[in-house]
TORDOLUM-82744 format. One record per residue (C-alpha): residue number from 1; residue in one letter; x, y, z; chain. Coordinates in pm, 1 decimal, always signed. Example, Ala and Ser with C-alpha at 12.3 -4.5 7.8 and 13.67 -1.06 7.14 Angstrom:
2
num|residu|u|v|w|chaine
1|A|+1230.0|-450.0|+780.0|A
2|S|+1367.0|-106.0|+714.0|A
This chain:
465
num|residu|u|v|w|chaine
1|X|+9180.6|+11642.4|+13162.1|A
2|X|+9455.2|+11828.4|+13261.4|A
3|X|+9630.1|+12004.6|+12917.6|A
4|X|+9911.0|+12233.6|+12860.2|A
5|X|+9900.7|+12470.7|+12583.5|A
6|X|+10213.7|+12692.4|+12499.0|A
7|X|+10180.1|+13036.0|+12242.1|A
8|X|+10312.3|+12971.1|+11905.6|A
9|X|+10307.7|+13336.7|+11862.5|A
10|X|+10653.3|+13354.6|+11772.2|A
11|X|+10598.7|+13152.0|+11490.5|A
12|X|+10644.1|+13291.9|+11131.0|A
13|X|+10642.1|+13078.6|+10814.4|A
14|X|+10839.7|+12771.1|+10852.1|A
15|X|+10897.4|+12542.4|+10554.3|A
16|X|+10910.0|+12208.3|+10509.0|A
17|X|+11041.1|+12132.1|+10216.7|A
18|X|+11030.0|+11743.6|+10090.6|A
19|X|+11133.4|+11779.4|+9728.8|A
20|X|+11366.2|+11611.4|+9536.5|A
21|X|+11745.8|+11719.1|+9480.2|A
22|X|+12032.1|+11530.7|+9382.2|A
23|X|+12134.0|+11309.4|+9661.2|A
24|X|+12064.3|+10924.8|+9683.0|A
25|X|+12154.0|+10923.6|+10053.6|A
26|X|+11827.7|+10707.3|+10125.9|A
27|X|+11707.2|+10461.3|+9888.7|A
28|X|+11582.6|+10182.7|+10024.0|A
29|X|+11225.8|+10146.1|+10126.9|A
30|X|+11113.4|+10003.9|+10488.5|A
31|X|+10935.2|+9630.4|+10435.9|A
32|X|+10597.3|+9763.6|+10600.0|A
33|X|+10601.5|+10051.5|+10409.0|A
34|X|+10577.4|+9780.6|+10087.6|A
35|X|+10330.1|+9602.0|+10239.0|A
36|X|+10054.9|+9799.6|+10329.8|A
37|X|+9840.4|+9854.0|+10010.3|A
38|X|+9697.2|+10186.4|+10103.4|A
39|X|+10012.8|+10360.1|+10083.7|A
40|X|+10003.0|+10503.6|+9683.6|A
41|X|+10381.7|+10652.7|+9688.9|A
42|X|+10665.5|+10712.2|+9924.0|A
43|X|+10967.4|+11023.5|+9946.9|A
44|X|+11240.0|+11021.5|+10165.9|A
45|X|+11298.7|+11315.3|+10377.6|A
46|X|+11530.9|+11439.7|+10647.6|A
47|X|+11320.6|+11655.6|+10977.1|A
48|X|+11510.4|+11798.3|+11214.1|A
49|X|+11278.8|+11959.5|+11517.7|A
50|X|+11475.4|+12195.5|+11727.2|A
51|X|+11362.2|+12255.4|+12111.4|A
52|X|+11223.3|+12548.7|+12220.4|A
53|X|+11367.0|+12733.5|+12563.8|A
54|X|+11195.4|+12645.9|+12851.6|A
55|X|+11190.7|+13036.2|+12956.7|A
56|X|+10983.6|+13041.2|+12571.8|A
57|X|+10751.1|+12703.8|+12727.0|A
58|X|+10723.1|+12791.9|+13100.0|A
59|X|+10553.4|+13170.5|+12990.0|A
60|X|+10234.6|+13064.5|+12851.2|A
61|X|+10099.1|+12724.3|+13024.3|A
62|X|+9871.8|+12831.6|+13274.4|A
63|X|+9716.4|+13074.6|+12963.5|A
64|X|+9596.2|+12758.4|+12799.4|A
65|X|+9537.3|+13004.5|+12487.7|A
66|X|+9479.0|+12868.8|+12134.6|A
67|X|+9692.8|+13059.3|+11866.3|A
68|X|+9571.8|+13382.1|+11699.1|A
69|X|+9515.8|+13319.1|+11296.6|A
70|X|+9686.0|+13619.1|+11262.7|A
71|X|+9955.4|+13591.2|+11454.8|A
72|X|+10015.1|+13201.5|+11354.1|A
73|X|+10166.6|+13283.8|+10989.7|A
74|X|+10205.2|+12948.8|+10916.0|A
75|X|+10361.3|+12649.1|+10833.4|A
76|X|+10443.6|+12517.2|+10449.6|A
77|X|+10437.3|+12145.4|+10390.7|A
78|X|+10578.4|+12029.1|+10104.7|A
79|X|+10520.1|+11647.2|+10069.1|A
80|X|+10532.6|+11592.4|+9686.4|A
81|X|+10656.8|+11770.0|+9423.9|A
82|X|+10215.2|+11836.9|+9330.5|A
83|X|+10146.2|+11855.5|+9712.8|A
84|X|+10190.1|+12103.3|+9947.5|A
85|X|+9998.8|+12225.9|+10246.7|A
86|X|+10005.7|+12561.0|+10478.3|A
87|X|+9926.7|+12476.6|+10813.0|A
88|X|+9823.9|+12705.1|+11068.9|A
89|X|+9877.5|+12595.7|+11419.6|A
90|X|+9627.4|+12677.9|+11685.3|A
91|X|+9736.9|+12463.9|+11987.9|A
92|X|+10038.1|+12283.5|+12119.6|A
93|X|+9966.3|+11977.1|+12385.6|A
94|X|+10191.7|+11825.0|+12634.5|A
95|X|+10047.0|+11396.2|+12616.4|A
96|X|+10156.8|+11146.8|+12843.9|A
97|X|+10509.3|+11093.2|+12893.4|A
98|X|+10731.6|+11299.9|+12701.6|A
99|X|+10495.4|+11342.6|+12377.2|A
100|X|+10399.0|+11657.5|+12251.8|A
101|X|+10065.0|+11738.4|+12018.3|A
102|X|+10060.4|+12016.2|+11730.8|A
103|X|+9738.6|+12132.8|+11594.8|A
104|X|+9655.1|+12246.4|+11301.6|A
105|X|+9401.7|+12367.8|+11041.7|A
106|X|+9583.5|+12309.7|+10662.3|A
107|X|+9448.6|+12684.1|+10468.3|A
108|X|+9219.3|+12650.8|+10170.6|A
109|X|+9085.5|+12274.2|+10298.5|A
110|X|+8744.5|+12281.1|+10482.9|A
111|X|+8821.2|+11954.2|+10646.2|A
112|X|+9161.7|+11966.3|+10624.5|A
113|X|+9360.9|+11904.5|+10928.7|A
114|X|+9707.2|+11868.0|+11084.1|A
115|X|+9874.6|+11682.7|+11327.7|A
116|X|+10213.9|+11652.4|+11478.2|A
117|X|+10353.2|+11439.8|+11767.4|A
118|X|+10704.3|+11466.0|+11913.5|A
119|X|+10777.3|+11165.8|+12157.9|A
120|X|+11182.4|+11237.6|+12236.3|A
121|X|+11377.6|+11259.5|+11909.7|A
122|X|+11078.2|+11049.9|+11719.4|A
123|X|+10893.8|+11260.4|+11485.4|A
124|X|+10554.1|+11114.7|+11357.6|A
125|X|+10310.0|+11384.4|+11181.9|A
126|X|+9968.2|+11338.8|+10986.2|A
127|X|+9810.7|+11622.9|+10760.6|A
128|X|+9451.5|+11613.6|+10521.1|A
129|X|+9251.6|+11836.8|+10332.8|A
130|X|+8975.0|+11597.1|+10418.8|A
131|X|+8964.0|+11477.5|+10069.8|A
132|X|+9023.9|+11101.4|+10111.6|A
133|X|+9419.4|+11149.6|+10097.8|A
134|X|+9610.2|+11153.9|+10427.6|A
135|X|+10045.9|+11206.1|+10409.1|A
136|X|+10220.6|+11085.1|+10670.2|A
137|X|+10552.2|+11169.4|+10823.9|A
138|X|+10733.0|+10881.9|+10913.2|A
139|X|+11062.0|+10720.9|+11077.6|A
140|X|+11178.4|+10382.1|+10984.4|A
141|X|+11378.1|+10107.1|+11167.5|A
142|X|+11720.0|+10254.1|+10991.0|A
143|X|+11598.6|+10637.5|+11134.6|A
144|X|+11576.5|+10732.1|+10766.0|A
145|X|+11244.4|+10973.2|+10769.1|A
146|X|+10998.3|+10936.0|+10485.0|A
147|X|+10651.5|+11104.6|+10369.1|A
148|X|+10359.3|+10846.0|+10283.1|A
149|X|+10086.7|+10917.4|+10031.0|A
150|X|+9771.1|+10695.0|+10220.6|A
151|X|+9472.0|+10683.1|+10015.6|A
152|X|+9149.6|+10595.4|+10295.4|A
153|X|+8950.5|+10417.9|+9959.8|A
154|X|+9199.1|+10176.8|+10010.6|A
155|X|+9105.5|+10089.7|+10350.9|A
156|X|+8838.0|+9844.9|+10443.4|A
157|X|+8565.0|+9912.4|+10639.3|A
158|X|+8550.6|+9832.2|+11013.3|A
159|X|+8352.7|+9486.9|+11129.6|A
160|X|+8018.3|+9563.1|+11270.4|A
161|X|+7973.0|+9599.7|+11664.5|A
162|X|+7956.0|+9337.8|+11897.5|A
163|X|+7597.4|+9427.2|+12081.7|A
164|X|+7491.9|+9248.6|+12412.9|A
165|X|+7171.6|+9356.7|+12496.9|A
166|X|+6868.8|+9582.1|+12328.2|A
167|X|+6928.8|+9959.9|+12356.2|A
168|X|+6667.0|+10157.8|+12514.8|A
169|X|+6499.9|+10402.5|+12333.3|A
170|X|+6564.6|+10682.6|+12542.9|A
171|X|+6844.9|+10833.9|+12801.0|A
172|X|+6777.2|+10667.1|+13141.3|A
173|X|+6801.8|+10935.4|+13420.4|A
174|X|+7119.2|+10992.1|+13593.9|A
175|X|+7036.5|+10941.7|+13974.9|A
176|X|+7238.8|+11057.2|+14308.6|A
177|X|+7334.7|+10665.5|+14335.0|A
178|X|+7539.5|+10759.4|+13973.5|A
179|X|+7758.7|+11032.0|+14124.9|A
180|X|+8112.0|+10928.5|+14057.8|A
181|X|+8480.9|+11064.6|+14161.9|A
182|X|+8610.6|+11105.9|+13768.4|A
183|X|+8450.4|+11389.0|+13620.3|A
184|X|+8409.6|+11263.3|+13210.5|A
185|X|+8647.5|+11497.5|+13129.9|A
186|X|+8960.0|+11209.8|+13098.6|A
187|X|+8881.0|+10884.9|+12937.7|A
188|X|+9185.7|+10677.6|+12998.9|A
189|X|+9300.4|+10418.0|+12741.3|A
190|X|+9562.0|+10145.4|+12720.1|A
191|X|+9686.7|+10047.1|+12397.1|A
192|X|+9813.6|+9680.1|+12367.5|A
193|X|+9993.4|+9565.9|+12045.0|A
194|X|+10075.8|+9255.2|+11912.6|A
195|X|+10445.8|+9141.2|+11806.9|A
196|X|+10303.6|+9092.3|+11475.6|A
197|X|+10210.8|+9446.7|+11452.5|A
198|X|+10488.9|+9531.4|+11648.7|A
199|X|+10745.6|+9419.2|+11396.4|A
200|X|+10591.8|+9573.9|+11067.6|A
201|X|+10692.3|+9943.6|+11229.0|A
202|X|+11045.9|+9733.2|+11364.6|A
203|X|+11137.9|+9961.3|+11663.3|A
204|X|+10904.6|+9945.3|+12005.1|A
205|X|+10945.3|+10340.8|+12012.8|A
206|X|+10793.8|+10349.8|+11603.0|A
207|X|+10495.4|+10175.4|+11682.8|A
208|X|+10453.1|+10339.9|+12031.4|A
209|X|+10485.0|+10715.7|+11867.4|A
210|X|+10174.5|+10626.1|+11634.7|A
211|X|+9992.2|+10541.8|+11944.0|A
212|X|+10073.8|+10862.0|+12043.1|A
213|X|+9926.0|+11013.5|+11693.9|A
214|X|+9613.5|+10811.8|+11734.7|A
215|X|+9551.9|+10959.2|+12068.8|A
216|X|+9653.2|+11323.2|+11937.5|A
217|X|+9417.3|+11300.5|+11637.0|A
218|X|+9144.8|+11137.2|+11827.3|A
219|X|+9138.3|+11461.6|+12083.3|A
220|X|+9156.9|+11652.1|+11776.5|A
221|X|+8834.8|+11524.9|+11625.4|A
222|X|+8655.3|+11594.3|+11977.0|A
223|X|+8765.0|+11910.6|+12003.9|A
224|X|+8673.4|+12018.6|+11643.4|A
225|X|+8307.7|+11834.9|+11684.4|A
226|X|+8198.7|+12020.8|+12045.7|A
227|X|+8283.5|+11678.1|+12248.7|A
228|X|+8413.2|+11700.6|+12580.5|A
229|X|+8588.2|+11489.5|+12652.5|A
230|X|+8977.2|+11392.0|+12575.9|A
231|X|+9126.3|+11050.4|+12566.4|A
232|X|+9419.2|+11013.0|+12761.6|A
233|X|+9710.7|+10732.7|+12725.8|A
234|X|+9822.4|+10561.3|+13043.2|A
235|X|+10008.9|+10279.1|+12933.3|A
236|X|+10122.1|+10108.1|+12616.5|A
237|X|+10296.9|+9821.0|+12565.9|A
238|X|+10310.6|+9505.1|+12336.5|A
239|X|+10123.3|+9168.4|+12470.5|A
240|X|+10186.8|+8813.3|+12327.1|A
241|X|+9892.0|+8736.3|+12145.9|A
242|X|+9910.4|+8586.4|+11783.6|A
243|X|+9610.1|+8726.7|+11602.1|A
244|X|+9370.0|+8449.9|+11533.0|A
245|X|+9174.3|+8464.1|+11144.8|A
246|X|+8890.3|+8623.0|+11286.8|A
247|X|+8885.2|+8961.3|+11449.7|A
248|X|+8581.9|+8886.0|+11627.4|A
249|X|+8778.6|+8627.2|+11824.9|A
250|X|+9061.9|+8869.2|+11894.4|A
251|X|+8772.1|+9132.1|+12080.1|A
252|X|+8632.9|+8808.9|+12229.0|A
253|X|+8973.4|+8687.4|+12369.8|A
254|X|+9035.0|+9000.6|+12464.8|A
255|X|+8717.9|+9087.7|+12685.6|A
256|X|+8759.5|+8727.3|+12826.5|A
257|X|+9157.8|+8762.7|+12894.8|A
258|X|+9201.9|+8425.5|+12687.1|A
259|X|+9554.4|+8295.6|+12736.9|A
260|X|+9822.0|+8536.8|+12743.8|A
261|X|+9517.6|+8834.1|+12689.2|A
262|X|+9457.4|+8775.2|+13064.0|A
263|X|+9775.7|+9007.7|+13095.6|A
264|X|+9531.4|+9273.7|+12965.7|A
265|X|+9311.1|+9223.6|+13243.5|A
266|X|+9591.3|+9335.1|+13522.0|A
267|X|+9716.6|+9572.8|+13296.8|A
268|X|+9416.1|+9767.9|+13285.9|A
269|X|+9341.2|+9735.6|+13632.7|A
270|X|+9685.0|+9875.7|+13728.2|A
271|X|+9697.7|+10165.3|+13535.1|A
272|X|+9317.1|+10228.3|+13581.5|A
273|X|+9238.0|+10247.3|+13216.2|A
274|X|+8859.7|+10257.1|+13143.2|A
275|X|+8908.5|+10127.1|+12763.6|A
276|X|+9166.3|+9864.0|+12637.0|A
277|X|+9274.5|+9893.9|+12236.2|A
278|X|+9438.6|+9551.6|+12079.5|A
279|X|+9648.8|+9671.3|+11796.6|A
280|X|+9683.6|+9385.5|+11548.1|A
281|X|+9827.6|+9296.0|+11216.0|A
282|X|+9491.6|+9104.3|+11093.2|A
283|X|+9485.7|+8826.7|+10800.1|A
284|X|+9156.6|+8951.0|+10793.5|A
285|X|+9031.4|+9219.6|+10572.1|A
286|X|+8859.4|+9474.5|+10829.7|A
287|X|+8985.6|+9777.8|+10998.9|A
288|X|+8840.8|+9672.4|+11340.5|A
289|X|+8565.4|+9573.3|+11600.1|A
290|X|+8468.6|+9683.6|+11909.5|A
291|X|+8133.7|+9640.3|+12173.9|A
292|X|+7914.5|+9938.2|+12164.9|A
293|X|+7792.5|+10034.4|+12519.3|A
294|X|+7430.5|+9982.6|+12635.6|A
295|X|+7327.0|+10222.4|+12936.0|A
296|X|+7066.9|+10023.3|+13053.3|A
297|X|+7282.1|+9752.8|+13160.5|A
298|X|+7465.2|+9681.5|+13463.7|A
299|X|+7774.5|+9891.0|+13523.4|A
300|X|+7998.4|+9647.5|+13564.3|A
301|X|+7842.3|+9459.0|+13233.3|A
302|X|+7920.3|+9789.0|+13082.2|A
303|X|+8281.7|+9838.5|+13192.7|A
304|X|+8391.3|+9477.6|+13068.1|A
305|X|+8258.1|+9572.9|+12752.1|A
306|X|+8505.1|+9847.8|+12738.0|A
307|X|+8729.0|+9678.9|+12446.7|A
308|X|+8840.7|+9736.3|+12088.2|A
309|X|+9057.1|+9575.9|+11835.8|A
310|X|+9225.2|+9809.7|+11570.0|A
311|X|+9417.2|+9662.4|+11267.6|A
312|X|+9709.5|+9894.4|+11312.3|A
313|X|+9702.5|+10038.3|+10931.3|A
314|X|+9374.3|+10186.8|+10959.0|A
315|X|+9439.0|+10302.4|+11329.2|A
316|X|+9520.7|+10654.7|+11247.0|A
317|X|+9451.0|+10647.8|+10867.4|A
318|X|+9081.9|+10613.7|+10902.5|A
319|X|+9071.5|+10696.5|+11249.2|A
320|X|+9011.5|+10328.5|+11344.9|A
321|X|+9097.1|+10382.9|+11685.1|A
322|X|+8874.0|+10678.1|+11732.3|A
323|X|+8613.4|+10454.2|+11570.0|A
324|X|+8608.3|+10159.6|+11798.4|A
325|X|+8645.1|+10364.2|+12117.9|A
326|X|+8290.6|+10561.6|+11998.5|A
327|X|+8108.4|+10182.9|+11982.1|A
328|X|+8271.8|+10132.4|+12326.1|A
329|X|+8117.8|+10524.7|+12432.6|A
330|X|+7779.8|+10401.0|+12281.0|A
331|X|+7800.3|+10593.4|+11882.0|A
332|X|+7698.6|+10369.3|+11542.9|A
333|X|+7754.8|+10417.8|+11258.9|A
334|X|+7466.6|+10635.8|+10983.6|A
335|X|+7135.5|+10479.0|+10977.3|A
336|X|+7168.1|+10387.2|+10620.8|A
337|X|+7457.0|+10164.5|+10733.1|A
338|X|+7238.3|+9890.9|+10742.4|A
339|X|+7321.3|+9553.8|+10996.7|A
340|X|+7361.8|+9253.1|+10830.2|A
341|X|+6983.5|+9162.6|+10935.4|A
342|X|+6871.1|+9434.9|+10798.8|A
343|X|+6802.9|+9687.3|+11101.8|A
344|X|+6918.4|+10017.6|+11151.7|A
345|X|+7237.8|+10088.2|+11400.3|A
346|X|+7064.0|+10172.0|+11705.5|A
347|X|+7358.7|+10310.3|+11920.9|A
348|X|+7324.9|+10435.4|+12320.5|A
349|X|+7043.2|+10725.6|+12196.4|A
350|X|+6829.1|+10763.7|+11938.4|A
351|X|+7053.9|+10991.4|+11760.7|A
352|X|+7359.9|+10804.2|+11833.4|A
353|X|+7405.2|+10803.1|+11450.6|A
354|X|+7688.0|+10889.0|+11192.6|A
355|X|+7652.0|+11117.2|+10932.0|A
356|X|+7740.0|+11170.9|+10557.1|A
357|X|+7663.5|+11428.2|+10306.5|A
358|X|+7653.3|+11246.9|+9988.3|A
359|X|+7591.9|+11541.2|+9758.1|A
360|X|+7764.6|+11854.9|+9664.6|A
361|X|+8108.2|+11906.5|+9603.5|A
362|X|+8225.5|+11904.7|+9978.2|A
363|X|+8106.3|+11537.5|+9987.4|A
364|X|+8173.7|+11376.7|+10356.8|A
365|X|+8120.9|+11140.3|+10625.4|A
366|X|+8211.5|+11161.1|+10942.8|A
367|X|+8405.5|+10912.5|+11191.6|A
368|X|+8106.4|+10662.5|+11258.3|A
369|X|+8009.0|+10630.8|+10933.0|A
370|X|+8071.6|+10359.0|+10609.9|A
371|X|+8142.4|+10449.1|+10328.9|A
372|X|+7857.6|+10232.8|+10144.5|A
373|X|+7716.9|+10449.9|+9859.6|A
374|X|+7871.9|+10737.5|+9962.1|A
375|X|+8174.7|+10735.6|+9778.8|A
376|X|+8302.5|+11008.1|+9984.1|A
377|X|+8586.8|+11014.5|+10237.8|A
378|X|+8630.9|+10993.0|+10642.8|A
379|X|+8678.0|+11338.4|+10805.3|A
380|X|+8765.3|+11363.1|+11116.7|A
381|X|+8398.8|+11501.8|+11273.2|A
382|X|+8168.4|+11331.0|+11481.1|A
383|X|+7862.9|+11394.0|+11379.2|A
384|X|+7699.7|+11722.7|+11526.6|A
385|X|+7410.0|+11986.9|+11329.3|A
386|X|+7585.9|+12226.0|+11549.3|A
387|X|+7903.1|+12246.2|+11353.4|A
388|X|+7917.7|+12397.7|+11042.4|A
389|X|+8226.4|+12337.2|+10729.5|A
390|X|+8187.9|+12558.2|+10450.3|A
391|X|+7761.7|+12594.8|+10534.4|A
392|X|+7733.4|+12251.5|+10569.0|A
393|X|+7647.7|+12060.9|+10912.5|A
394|X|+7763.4|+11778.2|+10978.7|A
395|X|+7488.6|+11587.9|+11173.9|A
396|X|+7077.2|+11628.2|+11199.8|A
397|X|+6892.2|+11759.1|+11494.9|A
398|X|+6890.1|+11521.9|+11757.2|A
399|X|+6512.4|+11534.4|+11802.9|A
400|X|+6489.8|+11438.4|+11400.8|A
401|X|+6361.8|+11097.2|+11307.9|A
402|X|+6676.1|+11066.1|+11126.6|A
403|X|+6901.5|+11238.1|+11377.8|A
404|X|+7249.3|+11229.2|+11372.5|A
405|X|+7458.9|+11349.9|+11650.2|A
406|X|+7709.6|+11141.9|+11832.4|A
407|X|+7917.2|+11449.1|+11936.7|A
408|X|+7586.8|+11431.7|+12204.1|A
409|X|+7632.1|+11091.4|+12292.3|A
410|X|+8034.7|+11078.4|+12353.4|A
411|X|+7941.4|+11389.1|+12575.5|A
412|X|+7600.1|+11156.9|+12771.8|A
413|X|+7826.8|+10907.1|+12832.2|A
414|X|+8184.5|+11026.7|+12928.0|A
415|X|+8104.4|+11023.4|+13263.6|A
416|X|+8003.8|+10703.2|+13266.2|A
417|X|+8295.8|+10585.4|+13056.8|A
418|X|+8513.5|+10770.3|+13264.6|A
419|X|+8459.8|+10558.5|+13587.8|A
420|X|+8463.5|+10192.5|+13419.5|A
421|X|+8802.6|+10230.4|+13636.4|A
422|X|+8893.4|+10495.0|+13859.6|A
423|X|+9247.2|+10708.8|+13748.1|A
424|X|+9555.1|+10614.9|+13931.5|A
425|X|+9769.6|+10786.5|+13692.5|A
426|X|+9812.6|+11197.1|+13697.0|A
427|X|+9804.1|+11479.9|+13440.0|A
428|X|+10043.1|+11488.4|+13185.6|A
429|X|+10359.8|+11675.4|+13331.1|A
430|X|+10367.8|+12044.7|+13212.2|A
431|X|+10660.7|+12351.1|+13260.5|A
432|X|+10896.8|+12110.7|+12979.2|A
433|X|+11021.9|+12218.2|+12657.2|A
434|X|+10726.1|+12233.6|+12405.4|A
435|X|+10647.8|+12541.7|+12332.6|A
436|X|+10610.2|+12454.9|+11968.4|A
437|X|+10799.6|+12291.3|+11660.5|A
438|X|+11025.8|+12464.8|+11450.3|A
439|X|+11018.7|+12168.3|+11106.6|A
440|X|+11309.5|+12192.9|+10900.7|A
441|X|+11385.0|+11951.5|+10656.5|A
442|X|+11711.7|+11872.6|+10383.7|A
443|X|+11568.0|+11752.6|+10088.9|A
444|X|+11621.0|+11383.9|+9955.6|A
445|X|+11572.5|+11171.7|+9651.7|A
446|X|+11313.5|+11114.2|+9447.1|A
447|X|+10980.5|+10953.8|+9525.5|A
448|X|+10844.1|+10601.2|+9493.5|A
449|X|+10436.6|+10563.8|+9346.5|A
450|X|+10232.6|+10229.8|+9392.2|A
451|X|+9991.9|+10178.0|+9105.9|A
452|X|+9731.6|+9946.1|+9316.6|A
453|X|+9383.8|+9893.7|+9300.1|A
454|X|+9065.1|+9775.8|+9519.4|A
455|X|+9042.5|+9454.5|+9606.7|A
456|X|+9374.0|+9335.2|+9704.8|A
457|X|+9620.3|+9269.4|+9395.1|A
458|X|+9954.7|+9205.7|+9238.5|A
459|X|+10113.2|+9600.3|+9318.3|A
460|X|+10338.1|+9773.1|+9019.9|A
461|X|+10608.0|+9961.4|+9160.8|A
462|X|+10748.9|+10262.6|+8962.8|A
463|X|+11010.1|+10426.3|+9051.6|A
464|X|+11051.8|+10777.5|+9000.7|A
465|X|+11442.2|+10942.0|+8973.2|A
């Protein structure tokens, strides 16, 4: 994968500031905001993001550097009135099409992470400490901006794997009959959505720039967890599919192009994408499904495989997507995440495991894992013993009898992954004008808190002037 990084080094503090003042300029709520009961409370805000020169963009992208901590300074998020975050941005990211990627590491958070996607004069951004609550910036329908409390314990769990064959129990040998033109660098994804899901963001372009997030935060997890690879987007676009009341059926429809799903057959031919992701607006309660990849069967058993469904809330807020595409690259879930027969999750490898640490105060689990007795929250890791957060790995030795490392088994299989279709689409277009965000923000009105509980019930809304 082809990336363009541009020097923030002329970056000093920059504040975003989301408090409250005086003005009632925005005061009504978007519908999907209301709807989705992981959001705990809501503030309006107004971002402006000016353009960096493209003398500023075109100096630094064959550098490819990653910003000095010292020289970064920082950036000041100020979501609530009780929360505020200083980001410090290490890399800048020119996506497909016009979309842009900021990185960041939030100060004082061990798991704490930031995330920032321009896609023309749409502004979506996503920042954690790692500690279960994830704010959102957000435009709605009306282009009034707003910052989203999301708590993940809110969230359901994803629907077990769809498995279609026994996994062997070790890596089969990669023979001169396996050499392949795509590298394993680029794994290239289409994203389909449904109207349904479609009209809870109201705007095409909304639900198209958190696409763009997913894919941004999803390279940001591989790149913090030593994995390769990088997902790249080469098409997105909304299908007509009504979601059935199964997501199972939805992934089977899918895989089988079903009706108006065989669109998403030609679709992924044509723009050579190796995995296909249904966005949906589900009736059921699960964050998703996808097939988890077997390498001792056929290769072209394996690429139609190559399928996820995500229920669009849980996409980016508990890294759904990300989640769904690791069944499809052969990663499971921990071993203590039991299947419903009882068995452990065998995934590609042996160690093709997630991983939680359920004690401590730093209490995590990373992207494959449930929650299950844990009681701890997602971070955005795959699981590797290699990588460290405050002394603590976050996987087991992969030649451990409980081993944990699917940071080794998105690398195994990338390359395999990576030619389920051969690329017909180029790099992401570098020399533009993304050099690096300057956030600015004129405070709104107050804020508006959701009292809600687990299961789904009855919300109270309080409103706070």
């Amino acid at each position: 994968m082809i990336r363009n990084r541009f020097s923030l080094l002329a970056f000093s503090l920059v504040l975003i500031s989301l408090s409250n003042t005086g003005t009632h300029a925005q005061t009504r709520i978007a519908d999907h905001f209301l709807r989705d009961r992981s959001v705990r409370r809501i503030q309006p805000s107004r971002i402006s993001l000016p353009v960096f020169s493209s003398a500023a963009a075109d100096a630094f992208p064959a550098k490819q550097k990653p910003v000095p901590e010292a020289a970064a300074g920082g950036t000041k998020l100020d979501f609530f009135s009780d929360v505020s975050m200083v980001v410090d941005w290490t890399d800048v990211v020119a996506q497909s099409g016009d979309a842009v990627a900021w990185y960041g590491r939030v100060q004082g958070a061990p798991y704490g992470q930031a995330t920032f996607v321009r896609t023309g004069d749409q502004l979506i951004g996503s920042a954690t400490r790692g500690d279960g609550k994830v704010y959102q910036v957000r435009t709605a329908e009306d282009g009034t901006q707003w910052n989203l409390e999301i708590d993940q314990s809110l969230l359901p769990d994803e629907t077990d794997p769809i498995e279609a064959a026994p996994v062997p129990a070790t890596p089969p040998a990669v023979t001169a009959s396996d050499a392949v033109a795509d590298d394993g660098s680029t794994i290239d994804v289409l994203v389909l959505y449904t109207p349904a899901a479609r009209q809870v963001y109201g705007k095409t372009e909304l639900i198209e720039a958190q696409v763009q997030l997913a894919i941004a935060v999803t390279n940001q997890g591989y790149a913090a967890s030593g994995v390769i690879q990088r997902v790249r987007l080469v098409n997105t676009q909304e299908i007509n599919y009504v979601e059935s009341s199964r997501i199972s059926d939805d992934l089977t429809n899918l895989r089988n192009g079903n009706g108006v799903l065989a669109q998403a057959q030609t679709l992924r031919d044509t723009y050579g994408a190796d995995l296909v992701s249904l966005w949906v607006d589900t009736p059921e309660n699960t964050c998703g499904i996808g097939y988890i990849l077997n390498p001792s069967l056929p290769a072209a058993t394996m690429a139609s495989l190559g399928f996820s469904v995500a229920e669009r809330k849980c996409a980016v807020d508990n890294y759904t997507f990300a989640h769904e595409m690791g069944h499809n690259m052969g990663a499971h879930h921990a071993k203590d995440d039991l299947n419903p027969d009882g068995t452990v999750p065998s995934g590609a490898y042996p160690y093709s495991n997630g991983y939680k640490q359920k004690t401590g105060p730093n209490r995590f689990r990373t992207i494959m894992a449930y929650d299950g007795d844990c009681g701890c929250p997602r971070i955005n890791y795959w699981s590797n013993p290699n990588v460290t957060v405050s002394g603590l790995p976050t996987g087991i030795d992969p030649n451990a009898l409980d081993s944990a490392a699917n940071y080794l088994t998105l690398n195994k299989t990338a390359q395999l992954v990576a030619n389920f279709r051969a690329s017909v689409v180029g790099p992401p277009p570098g020399g533009t004008d993304n050099t690096g965000p300057l956030l600015t923000t004129s405070p709104t009105s107050g804020q508006t808190v959701f009292n809600r509980c687990r299961p789904r019930r009855q919300w109270n809304l309080v409103r706070d002037r």
